[in-house]
N, C-alpha and C positions, 0 to 999 in steps of 0.2 A: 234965506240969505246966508250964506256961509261965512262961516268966520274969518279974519284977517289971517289965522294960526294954519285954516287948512288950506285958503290958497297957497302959503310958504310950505306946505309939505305935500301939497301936488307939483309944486313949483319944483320942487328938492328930487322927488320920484324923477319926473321926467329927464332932469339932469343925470343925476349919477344913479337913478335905477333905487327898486323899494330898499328899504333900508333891512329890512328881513324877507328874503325873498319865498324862503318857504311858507311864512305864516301870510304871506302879502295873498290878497284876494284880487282879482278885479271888482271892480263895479261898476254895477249897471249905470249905464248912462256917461261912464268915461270913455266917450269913443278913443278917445290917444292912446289909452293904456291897454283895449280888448287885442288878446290875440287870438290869431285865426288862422288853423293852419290853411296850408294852401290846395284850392282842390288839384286832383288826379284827371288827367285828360281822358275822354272816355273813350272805350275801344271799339271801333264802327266797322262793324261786320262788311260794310257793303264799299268798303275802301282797304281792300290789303295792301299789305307793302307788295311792291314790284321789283321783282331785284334788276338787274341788267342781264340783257341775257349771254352776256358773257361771264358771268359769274353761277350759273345755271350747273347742277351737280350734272358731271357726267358720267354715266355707266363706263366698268373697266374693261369691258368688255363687247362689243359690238354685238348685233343681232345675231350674226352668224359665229359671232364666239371668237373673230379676230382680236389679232392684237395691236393693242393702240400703236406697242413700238413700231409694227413695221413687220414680225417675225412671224414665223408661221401658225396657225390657228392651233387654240391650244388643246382643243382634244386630238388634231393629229400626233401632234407631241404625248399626250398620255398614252394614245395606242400605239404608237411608235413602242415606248418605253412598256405596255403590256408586252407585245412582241417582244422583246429585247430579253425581257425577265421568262417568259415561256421557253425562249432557246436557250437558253443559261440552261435554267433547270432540267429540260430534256438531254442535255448534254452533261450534264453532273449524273442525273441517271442512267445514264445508257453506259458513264464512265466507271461508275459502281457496281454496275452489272458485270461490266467484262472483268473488274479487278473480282467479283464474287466466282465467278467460271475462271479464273484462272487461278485462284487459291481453291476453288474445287479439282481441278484439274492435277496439279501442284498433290495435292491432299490424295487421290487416287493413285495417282503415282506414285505417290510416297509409299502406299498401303499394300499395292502389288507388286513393288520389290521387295518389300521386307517380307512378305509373304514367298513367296516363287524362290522355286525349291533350288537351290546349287548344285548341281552337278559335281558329285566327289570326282578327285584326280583315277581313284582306282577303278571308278564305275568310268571312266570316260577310256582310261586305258582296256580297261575287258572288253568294251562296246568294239575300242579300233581293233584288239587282237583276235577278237570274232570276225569280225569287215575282212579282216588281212588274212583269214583262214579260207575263205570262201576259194571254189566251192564243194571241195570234200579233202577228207583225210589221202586220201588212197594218191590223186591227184594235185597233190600242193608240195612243190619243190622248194620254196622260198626260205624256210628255216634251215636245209641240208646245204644251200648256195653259202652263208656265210660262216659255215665249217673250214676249219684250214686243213682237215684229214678229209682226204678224198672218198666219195661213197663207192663201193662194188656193187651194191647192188641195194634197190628199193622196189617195193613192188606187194599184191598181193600171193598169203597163202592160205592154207587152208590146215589148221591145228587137230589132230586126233588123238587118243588116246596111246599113242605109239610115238606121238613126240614130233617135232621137227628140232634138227640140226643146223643152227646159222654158226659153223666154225666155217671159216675160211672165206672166200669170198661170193660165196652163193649159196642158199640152202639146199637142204638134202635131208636123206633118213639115214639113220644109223644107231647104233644103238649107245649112245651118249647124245638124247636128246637136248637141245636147250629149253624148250621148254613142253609140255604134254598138258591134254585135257582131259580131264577125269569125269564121263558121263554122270558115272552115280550119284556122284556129289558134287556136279557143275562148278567147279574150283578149277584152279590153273597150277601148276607145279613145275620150281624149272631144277627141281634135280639135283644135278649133281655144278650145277651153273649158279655158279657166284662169285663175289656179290652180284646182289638186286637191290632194283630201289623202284617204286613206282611214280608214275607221272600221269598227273590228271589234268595237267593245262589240255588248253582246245585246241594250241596250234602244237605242232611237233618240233622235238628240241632239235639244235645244232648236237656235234660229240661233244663240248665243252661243254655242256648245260648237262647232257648224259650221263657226263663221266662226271661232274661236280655232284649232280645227285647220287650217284654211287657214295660218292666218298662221305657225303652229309646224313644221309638220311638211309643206310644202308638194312636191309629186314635181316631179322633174325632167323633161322632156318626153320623152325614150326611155321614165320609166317610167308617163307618163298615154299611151304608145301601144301598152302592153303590159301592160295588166291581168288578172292571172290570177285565175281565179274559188275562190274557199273559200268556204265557210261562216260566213253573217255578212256576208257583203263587202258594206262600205256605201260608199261614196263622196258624200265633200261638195266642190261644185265651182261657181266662178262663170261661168254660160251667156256664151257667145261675145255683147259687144257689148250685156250688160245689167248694170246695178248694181245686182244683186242674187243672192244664194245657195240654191241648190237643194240636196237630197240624195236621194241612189239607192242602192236596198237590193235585192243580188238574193237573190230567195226561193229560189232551188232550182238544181240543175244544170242547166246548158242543156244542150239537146235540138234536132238537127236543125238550124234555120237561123235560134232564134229563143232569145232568153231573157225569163224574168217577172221584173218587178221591183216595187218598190213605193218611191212620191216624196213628198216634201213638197215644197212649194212657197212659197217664205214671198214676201211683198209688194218691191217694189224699192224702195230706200232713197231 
């Protein structure tokens, strides 16, 4: 039978709760005071939740890969944009290419003009003064045309050891040759006829180009008595005892005991 003291301090508990709750214990047999937590409801395999089926997940994409907006299926759109990026790129290449072949290009040209030879002015004037000689000595008027002294006579002769005479206005023999050919020692000699000056251009002079070389470039008498023959050899020279200027051009090697030549004859001043 319990005492009057603990019904007032079960009495007191139930009111305002144990008076130390940490050291408070239940006990057996105070159904008021047992707690208990509350069970868990159990989770029954064979009853799932169902959702609506409008709440049901739907794929973002269709079976055939449409799209939900409305717009076109989306691998066409990636092979659209494969295509698109392939012609870019073949077109950047093929643009890289032609700019490589035309700085190659560019580069070649660069390399065979600074190479490729220039043509000097005096090689380009000898070329034309050969062009404009064509096609022999013997027959080319064109340098004797822009003489302002008239010619008497041009034409070929034939040079021996006995001289020819060009005073006056045709040659002849005599004995004040203008000039003579020395077999022995295949030299040319004009005598008692000076000045001389020799000319080895390829085209034949006017008198003003004849007579400037006289006065420029006149031979000393050792060397108007020993003329050696080359190719070209022209000689312009004033005839023994006339005032006026001749020129002699011998055409070929001499032979034998004679040489060919070819003369202008311009008029005496």
């Amino acid at each position: 039978m319990p005492r009057d003291s603990e019904w007032d301090d079960a009495a007191s508990e139930q009111e305002h709760g144990p008076a130390n709750p940490r050291n408070s214990t239940p006990r057996m047999g105070d159904a008021g005071l047992e707690r208990r937590s509350p069970s868990l409801p159990e989770h029954r395999q064979d009853n799932p939740v169902q959702r609506p089926a409008t709440q049901q997940l739907q794929p973002y994409f269709g079976p055939l890969g449409d799209s939900p907006r409305g717009g076109p299926p989306v691998p066409i759109l990636y092979g659209i944009i494969a295509i698109l990026i392939l012609v870019i790129g073949l077109l950047l290449g093929f643009l890289l290419a032609q700019g490589e072949e035309t700085d190659s290009t560019a580069a070649d040209d660069s390399a065979s003009t600074s190479t490729r030879p220039v043509p000097s002015p005096t090689a380009s004037a000898t070329r034309a003064t050969t062009e404009s000689s064509a096609p022999s000595i013997a027959s080319e008027p064109s340098s004797r045309a822009s003489s302002s002294v008239p010619v008497t006579y041009s034409g070929n002769v034939r040079i021996t050891d006995g001289g020819i005479n060009l005073t006056g206005s045709r040659p002849g023999q005599g004995p004040s040759a203008t000039l003579i050919y020395q077999p022995s020692t295949g030299q040319f000699d004009t005598q008692n006829s000076f000045p001389a000056a020799l000319w080895v251009e390829t085209a034949n002079p006017t008198y003003e180009q004849c007579a400037d070389r006289i006065n420029t470039q006149a031979l000393s008498g050792d060397e108007r008595a020993a003329i050696n023959y080359e190719p070209n050899l022209g000689i312009c020279v004033v005839p023994f005892g006339a005032d006026q200027v001749v020129f002699i051009r011998i055409t070929e090697q001499p032979t034998g005991e004679a040489a060919q030549a070819f003369v202008i004859m311009w008029a005496p001043m």
